[in-house]
Phi, psi and omega in degrees: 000117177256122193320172168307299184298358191253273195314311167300355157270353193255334170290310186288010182262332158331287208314318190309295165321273188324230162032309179275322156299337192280339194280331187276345138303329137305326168298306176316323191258358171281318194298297173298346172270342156322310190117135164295318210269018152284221152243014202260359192280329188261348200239089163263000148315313200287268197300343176293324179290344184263336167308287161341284189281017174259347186280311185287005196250315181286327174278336180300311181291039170220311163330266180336312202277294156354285198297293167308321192270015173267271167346342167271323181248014168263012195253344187268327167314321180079033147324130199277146175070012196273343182284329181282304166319308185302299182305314189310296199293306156340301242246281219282333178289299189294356199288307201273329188299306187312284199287351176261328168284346175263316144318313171322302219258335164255344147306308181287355188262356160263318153335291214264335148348269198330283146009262161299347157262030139296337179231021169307131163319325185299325314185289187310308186304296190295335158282310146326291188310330175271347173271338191282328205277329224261312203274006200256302137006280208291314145324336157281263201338299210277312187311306164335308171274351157300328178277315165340290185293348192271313188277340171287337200278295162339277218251097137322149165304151167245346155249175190290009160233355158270332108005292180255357142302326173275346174275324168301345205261333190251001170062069160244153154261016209170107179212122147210192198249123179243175173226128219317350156247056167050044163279134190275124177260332173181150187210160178220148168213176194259157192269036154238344155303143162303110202298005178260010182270120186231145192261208208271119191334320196300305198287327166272351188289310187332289217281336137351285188299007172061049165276175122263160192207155147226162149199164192244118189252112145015115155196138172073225162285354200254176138225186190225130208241081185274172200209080179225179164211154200245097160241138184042247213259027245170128158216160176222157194203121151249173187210158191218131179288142146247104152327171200292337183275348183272330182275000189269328157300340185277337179297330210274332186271341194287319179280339160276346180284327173304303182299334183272282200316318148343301184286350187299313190302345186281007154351268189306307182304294205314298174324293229256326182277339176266322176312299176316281189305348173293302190321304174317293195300329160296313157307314144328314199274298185316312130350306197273318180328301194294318169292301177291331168298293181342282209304309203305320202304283180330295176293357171286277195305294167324307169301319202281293180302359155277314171306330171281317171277349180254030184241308185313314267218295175304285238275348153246033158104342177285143185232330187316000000 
């Protein structure tokens, strides 16, 4: 036979379980009605805590609502010491309420400030502006090489130092010269390139076909940012290294602009996740306000109803 406390515990470990499937069932379907390719698809951390404080915010406002309306019907009863309690608890809420709703309301009005300048257009712009500089770079560059390549093409050099006098004179790391059937005739390179790097086939056939053409190829940690042009029997193709630090940098502005545009949708959750917990944490004090007029009330109130009932008790004649 299993007792009252045995049942009441198998009930609240029910509850915990039922409560820990529902956060977790929630979470699941935000993150998924969210979209895999955002970045809110990936931070089930984030909305399972936002999950947390709304369950902890409805169980505190189900404490509070309780508490109260039990005071309300032990005070319609005529309960002895039940005007007192009712008073206590009053008295210690408005006690409490004032200075915790008033914290609420300039904590969310600094929440949500804060918030919107984190996604502020100023924000939005200045990161645009450092990805438009960075791809606007890489667009020099191919233009370069291309104007380069027009000029090499025009006058060539005629000996091998005349060759690398013009590529040092024009800052490339990499110039050279075909002949329409995409025979290499003479090149210059800078002495940290490999002598066998040459540039991408596709991109000379392009230039072959008397096109101008660039493309950006992968090396080493780095790339290579190529270039040519093609007259009469003749094409020239330079190329200009970006090392690894400068392109990780260009990766890096490229990838917070992506990422701050992504986080915009966490806007609103971000709002809403700090709203909840002021709230919870206001609902708490209160919740305490309410615990503590009880306990005072009990310790008032009890002693006074032993007293009452042991002056009833003489007065009908038991003296034990």
């Amino acid at each position: 036979m299993i007792d009252e406390k045995e049942r009441r515990k198998r009930r609240r470990e029910f509850y915990i379980i039922l409560v820990a499937f529902f956060i977790v069932g929630i979470t699941f379907l935000e993150v998924h009605l969210r979209g895999a390719e955002s970045p809110v698809g990936s931070n089930i951390i984030f909305f399972t805590i936002l999950n947390v404080n709304l369950i902890l915010l409805l169980l505190l406002l189900f404490l509070v609502i309780r508490n109260l309306v039990k005071l309300m019907l032990e005070r319609r009863k005529g309960l002895l010491g039940s005007r007192l309690r009712t008073k206590l608890v009053m008295a210690f809420i408005l006690l409490s309420l004032v200075p915790a709703m008033l914290l609420f309301f300039i904590s969310a009005l600094f929440i949500t400030r804060s918030v919107e300048s984190w996604f502020s257009a100023q924000v939005e712009r200045s990161l645009q502006g450092a990805l438009e500089v960075a791809q606007l770079y890489y667009r020099d560059l191919a233009a370069d090489t291309v104007h380069w390549s027009r000029r090499i093409a025009t006058s060539p050099p005629s000996t091998r130092k005349g060759w690398e006098r013009r590529r040092a004179e024009y800052g490339l790391s990499w110039v050279g010269l075909f002949d329409t059937k995409g025979k290499l005739l003479q090149r210059a390179s800078s002495k940290d390139l490999p002598e066998d790097l040459m540039p991408p086939q596709d991109l000379a056939e392009e230039i072959l076909k008397g096109k101008e053409a660039t493309k950006v190829t992968p090396f080493r940690s780095g790339e290579m940012v190529w270039g040519g042009y093609g007259k009469g029997d003749r094409a020239a193709v330079a190329g200009y290294y970006v090392p690894e630090g400068v392109l990780s940098k260009m990766q890096d502005i490229s990838k917070a602009f992506l990422d701050y545009k992504r986080s915009q949708i966490l806007k609103r959750p971000i709002t809403l996740n700090y709203l909840l917990l002021l709230l919870t944490i206001t609902l708490l004090i209160i919740f305490s306000a309410i615990w503590f007029g009880l306990r005072l009330a009990k310790e008032i109130t009890v002693p006074v109803g032993r007293l009452v009932e042991g002056t009833r008790r003489v007065a009908e004649g038991d003296l034990d």
